[in-house]
DRENVEX-69545 format. One record per residue (C-alpha): x, y, z; residue number from 1. Coordinates in Angstrom, 3 decimals, always signed. Layout:
% residues N
(atom (X, Y, Z), NUM)
...
This chain:
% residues 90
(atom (+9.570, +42.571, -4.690), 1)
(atom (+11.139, +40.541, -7.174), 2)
(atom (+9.025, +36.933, -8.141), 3)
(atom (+12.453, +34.860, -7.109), 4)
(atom (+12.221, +36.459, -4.066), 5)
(atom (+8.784, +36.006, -3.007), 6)
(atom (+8.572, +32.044, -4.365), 7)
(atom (+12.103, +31.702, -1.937), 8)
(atom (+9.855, +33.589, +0.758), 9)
(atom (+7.084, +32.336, +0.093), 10)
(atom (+8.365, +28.080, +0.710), 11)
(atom (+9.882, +29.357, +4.104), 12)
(atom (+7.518, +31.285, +4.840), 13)
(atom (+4.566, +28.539, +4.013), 14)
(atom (+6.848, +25.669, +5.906), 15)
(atom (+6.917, +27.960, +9.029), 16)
(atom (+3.106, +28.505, +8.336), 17)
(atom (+2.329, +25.064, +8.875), 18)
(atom (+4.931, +24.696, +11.672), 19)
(atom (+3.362, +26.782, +14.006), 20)
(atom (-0.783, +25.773, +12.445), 21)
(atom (-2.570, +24.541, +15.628), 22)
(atom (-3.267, +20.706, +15.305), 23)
(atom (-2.200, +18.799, +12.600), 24)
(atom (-1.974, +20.543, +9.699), 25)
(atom (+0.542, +17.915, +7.621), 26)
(atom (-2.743, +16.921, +5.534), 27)
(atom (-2.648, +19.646, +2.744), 28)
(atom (+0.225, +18.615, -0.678), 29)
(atom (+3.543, +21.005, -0.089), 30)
(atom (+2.443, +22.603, -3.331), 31)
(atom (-0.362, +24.069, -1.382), 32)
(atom (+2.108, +24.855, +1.421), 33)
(atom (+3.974, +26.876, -0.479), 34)
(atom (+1.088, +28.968, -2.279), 35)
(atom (-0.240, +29.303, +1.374), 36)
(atom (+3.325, +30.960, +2.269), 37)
(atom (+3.482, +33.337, -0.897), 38)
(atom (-0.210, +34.140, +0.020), 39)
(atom (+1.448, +34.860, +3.294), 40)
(atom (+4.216, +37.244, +2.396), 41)
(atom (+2.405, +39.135, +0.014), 42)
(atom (-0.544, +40.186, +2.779), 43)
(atom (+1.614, +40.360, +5.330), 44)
(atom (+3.826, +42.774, +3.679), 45)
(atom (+0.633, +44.748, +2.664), 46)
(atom (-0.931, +44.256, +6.027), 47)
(atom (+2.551, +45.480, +7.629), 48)
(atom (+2.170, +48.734, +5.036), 49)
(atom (-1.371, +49.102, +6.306), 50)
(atom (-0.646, +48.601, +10.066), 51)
(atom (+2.081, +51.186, +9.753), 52)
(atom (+5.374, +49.004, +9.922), 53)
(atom (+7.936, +51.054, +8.258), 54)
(atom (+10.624, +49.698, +6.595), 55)
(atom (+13.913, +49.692, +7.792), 56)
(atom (+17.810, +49.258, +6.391), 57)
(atom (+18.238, +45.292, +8.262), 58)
(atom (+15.739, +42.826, +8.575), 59)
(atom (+11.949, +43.731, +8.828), 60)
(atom (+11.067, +41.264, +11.854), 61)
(atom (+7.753, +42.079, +12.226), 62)
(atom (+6.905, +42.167, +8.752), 63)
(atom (+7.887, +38.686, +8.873), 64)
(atom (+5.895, +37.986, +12.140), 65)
(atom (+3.003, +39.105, +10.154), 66)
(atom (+3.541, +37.113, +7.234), 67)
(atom (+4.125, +33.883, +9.049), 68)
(atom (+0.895, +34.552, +11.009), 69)
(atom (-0.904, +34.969, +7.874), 70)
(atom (+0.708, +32.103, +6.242), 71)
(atom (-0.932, +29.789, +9.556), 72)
(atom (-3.947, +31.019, +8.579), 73)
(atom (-3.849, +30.426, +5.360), 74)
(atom (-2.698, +27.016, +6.062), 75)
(atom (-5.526, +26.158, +8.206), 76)
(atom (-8.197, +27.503, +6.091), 77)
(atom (-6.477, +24.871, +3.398), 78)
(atom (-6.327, +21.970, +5.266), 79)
(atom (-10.168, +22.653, +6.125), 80)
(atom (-10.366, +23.667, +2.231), 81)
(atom (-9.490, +20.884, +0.977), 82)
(atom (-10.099, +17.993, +3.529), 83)
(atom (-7.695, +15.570, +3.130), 84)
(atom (-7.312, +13.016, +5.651), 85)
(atom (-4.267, +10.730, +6.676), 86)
(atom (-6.304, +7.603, +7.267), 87)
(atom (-7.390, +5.556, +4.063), 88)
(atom (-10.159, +3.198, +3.302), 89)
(atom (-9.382, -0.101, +1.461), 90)
């Protein structure tokens, strides 16, 4: 995979991560978002590989099922990582 690739991958990937998050997941920074997603791609592909997904000549759906999966989780895991909330105290 080449590292253009994966970062492009990896910010759609980590958007449709915390698209389909349960709850409200909006409380992590998009930089996070986006390291969730490369996180994502780069297990899901490996996960695919260990599954037994084989590649194939068009698009690789369920590699990318698998990767946006992963990216929700990883999503989650950061919003209860870090523990941002919306509300503010003055």
């Amino acid at each position: 995979m080449e590292i253009i690739g994966v970062i492009v991958a990896g910010i759609i990937i980590g958007l449709l991560g915390k698209f389909v998050a349960p709850g409200d997941r909006d409380n992590i920074p998009i930089w996070l978002t986006v390291l969730c997603g490369i996180g994502g791609v780069l297990i899901g592909y490996y996960l695919a590989a260990a599954l037994g997904v084989e590649a194939t000549k068009g698009i690789d759906w369920v590699r990318w099922i698998i990767s946006i999966v992963v990216a929700a989780v990883l999503v989650v895991v950061a919003a209860m990582v870090t523990g941002r909330s919306k509300s503010r105290t003055i």
